[in-house]
C-alpha positions as CSV (number, residue, x, y, z in Angstrom):
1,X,217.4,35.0,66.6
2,X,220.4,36.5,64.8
3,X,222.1,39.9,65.5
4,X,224.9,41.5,62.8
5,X,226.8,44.6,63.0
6,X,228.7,46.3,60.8
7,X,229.8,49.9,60.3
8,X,229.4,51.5,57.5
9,X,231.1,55.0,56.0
10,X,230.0,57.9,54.6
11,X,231.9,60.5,53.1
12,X,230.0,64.1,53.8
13,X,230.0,67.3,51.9
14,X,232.0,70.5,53.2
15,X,230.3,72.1,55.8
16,X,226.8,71.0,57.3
17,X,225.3,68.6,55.1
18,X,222.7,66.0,54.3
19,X,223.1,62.7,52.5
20,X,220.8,60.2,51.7
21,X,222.1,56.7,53.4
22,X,219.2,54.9,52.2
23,X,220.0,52.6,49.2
24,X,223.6,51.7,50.9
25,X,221.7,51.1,54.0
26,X,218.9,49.0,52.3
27,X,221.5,47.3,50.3
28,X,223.6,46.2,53.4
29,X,220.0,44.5,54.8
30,X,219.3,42.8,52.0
31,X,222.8,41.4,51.6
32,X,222.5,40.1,55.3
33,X,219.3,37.6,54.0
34,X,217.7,38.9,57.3
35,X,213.6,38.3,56.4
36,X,212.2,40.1,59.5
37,X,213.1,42.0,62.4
38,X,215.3,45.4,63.3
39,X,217.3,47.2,61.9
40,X,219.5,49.6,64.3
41,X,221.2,52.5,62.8
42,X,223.5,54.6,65.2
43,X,225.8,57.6,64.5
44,X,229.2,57.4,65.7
45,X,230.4,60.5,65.1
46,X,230.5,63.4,66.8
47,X,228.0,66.2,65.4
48,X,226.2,63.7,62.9
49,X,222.6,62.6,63.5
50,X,219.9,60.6,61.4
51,X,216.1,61.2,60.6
52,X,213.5,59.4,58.3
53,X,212.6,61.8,55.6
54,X,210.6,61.8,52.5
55,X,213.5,61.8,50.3
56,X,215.5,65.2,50.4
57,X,212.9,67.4,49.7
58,X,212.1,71.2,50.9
59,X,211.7,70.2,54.9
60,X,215.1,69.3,54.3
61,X,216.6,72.2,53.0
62,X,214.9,73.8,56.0
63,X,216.1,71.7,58.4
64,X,219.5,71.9,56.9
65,X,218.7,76.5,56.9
66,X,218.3,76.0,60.9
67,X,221.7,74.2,61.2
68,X,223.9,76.8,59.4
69,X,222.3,79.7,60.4
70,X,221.4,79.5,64.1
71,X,223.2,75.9,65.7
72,X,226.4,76.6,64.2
73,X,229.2,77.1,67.1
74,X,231.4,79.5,67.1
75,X,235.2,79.2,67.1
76,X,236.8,78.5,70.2
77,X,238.0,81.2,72.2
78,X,241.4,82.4,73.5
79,X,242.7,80.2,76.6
80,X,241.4,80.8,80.3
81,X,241.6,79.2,83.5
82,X,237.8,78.2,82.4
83,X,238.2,76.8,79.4
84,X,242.3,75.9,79.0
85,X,241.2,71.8,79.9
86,X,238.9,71.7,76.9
87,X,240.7,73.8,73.8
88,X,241.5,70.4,72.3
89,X,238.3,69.6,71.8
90,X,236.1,70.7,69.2
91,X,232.3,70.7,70.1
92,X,231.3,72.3,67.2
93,X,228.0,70.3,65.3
94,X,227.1,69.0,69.1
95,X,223.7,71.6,69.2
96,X,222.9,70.0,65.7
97,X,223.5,66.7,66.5
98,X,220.7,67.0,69.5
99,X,218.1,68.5,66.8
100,X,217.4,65.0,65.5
101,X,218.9,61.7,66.8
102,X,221.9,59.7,67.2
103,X,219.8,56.7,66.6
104,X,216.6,55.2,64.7
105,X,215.3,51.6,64.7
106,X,213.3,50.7,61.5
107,X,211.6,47.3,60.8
108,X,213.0,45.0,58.7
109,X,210.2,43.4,56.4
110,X,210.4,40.9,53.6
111,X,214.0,41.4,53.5
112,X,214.6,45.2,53.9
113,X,213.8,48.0,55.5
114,X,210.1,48.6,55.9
115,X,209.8,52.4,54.5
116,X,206.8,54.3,53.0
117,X,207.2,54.7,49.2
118,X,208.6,58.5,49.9
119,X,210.8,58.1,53.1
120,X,214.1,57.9,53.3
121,X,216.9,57.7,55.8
122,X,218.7,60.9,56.0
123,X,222.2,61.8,57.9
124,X,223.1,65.4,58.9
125,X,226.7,65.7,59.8
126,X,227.5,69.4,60.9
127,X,231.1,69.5,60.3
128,X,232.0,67.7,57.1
129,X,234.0,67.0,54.9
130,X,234.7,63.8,56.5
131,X,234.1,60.4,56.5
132,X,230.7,59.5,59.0
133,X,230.6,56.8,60.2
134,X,226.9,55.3,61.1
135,X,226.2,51.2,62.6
136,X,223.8,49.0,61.6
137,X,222.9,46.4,63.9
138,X,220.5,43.8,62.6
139,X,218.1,41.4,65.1
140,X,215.8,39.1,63.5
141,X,215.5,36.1,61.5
């Protein structure tokens, strides 16, 4: 058996956002001349997660509704004796990130990923623009 990682970027859109990761994805199995197997794809960034979706259709644009409107985090507030540890970090995208998943493991078949004709690998990052990065591990032969 064979295992190859590699991480690969994505720049996102301002805001929360969606991108389709699919083609670069598939392109990156095929490259590898893995046949069969698994394909591993984990987010590495904070407030980013992935889900398998036909394409970006209108459950998309929902999905992507829910996250502005009601996950988004506020600001963080002035200093107290609470909080004073923790005002260098910015948690914001964390509630979004938790919607979907950090990780997915897909099947790799006849040298790429085995998706339905419509489906599509989809990242969500909640606090772009940035680059996101997501790794692909690869197990097979």
């Amino acid at each position: 058996m064979k295992i190859e990682t590699a991480r690969l970027q994505f720049n996102t859109d301002d805001g929360a956002s969606l991108s389709d990761v699919t083609a670069e994805v598939n392109a990156f199995v095929r490259d590898s001349a893995f046949q069969a197997g698994l394909c591993i794809l984990t987010v590495a960034g904070d407030g980013c997660c992935l889900t398998l979706a036909p394409d970006l259709d209108d459950d998309m644009d929902d999905l992507l509704r829910i996250v502005r409107t009601h996950l988004a985090t506020p600001a963080p507030s002035a200093p107290t004796d609470e909080n004073r540890d923790r005002l260098d970090v910015d948690d914001s995208g964390y509630p979004a990130a938790g919607v979907v998943a950090d990780s997915i493991t897909l099947t790799i078949r006849d040298g790429g990923m085995n998706l339905g004709s419509w489906d599509g690998v989809i990242l969500l990052d909640a606090r772009g623009p940035r680059p996101c990065p997501v790794d692909v591990t690869l197990m097979g032969a």
